[in-house]
Steps between C-alpha positions, in 0.01 A plus 500: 500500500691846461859477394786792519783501309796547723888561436541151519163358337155433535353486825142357584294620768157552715337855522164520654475920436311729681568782713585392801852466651746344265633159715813307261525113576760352430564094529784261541712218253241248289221721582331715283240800610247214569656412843270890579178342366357475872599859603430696213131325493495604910646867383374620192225739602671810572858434396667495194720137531787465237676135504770479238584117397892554540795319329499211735476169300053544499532764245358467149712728285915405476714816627684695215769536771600166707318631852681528815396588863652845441349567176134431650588709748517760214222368337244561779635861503488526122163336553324772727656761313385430158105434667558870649394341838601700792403483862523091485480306768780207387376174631732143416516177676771223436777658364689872568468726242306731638743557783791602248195649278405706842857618536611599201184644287239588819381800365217393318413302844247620764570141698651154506379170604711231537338139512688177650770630259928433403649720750885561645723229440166186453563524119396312268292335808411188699554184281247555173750822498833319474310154270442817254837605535621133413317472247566820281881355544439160406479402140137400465448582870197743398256199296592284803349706741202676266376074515598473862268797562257386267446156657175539668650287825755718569358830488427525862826421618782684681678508136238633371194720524436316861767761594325800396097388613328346747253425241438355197565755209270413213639265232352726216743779659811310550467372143508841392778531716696266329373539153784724338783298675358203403418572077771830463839419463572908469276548880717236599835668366371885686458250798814372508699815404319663841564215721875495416530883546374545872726729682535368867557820596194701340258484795753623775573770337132525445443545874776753546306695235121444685628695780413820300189402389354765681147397419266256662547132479261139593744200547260211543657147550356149506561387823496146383763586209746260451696645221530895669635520887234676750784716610547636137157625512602677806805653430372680161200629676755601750736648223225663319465887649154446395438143547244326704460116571243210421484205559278220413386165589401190296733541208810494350666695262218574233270708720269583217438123415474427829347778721383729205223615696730684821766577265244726284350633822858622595624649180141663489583658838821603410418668197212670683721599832826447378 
């Protein structure tokens, strides 16, 4: 796998090459680039697919600065800058980044889509949102809930990945998942230092800034999501001067594990009509 040295460290990630349009996914917290397997397999011919494995507790390589949401925010900028990629379409499901990434550094950005994502005041989200929050303040709150996760018999429920999927993800991938947190005691310090430095605020004044992001925009939502609101889909397709709306059936918050096939389909159009 590629790696880029970046202001604050090493960073791992997928590139497919090619030609074709160049289409940035980015993931959400214990995830690595994996959580893309489905749609990059469903995309590859004829785009160029870029999936970073960010600072969020599934990374390999300790930070040499503790991370924070606003320094990946900087990051993913530093990230498409140092590449040289321009006209990107900016993809990320889960968490928000890309919305403060979108307002602040969009002019390497052709497009955004925003996946069943953090938005407006529904941060950190749902209940798996504020458990992480616990546990990043509790002492040894962080190896509690790495072998919480890791318990086969609870992965599926509302706690835990049974709030992002309808269906089963792999145990080979949720392993992985878990690896770093599990063996690293310096993933698990850069995991801690971000979950204890989330500004409340960061994602509202994310949406004041998506109101001049004059360029155009796919918010599709998981109408079955029980960590995102329905209506928070809505209102940042609405905000978006750009922005369009879709929704979709038969999953919940991780579209590409659970619907890989329509969500390629759509960011395929997009790119194409967009």
């Amino acid at each position: 796998m590629p790696e880029i040295q970046l202001s604050a460290g090493t960073v791992e990630y997928e590139d497919t090459g090619g030609e074709g349009p160049v289409v940035v996914l980015l993931h959400g917290l214990v995830h690595d680039a994996s959580v893309w397997r489905k749609v990059i397999a469903e995309m590859r011919d004829g785009h160029r697919l870029l999936a970073p494995t960010l600072p969020y507790g599934s990374h390999r390589r300790a930070m040499t600065r503790p991370p924070t949401p606003d320094l990946v925010n900087e990051l993913i900028a530093e990230f498409l800058e140092r590449l040289d990629l321009r006209d990107v379409t900016l993809v990320e499901s889960d968490c928000g980044r890309a919305q403060t990434v979108a307002a602040r550094h969009p002019e390497r950005l052709a497009r955004l889509v925003l996946i069943s994502c953090e938005a407006f005041d529904n941060y950190p989200p749902g209940l798996p949102g504020k458990m992480i929050g616990a546990a990043c303040r509790i002492p040894g709150g962080i190896p509690l809930m790495v072998r919480a996760l890791g318990w086969k018999p609870l992965r599926g429920l509302p706690v835990g990945l049974g709030a992002l999927t309808k269906r089963p993800v792999p145990d080979e991938i949720v392993d992985r998942w878990l690896r770093p947190l599990r063996t690293d005691p310096a993933i698990r310090r850069d995991f801690r230092h971000y979950g204890t430095h989330v500004r409340r605020t960061e994602l509202l004044e994310a949406a004041q800034g998506l109101r001049y992001f004059d360029r155009p925009a796919l918010v599709v939502w998981a109408v079955e999501d029980r960590m995102m609101p329905r209506e928070h889909g809505r209102r940042l397709a609405a905000l978006l001067p750009g922005g369009r709306l879709a929704e979709i059936r038969d999953t919940r918050t991780l579209i590409a594990e659970d619907r890989p096939e329509r969500l390629a389909s759509l960011l395929r159009w997009f790119v194409a009509e967009g």
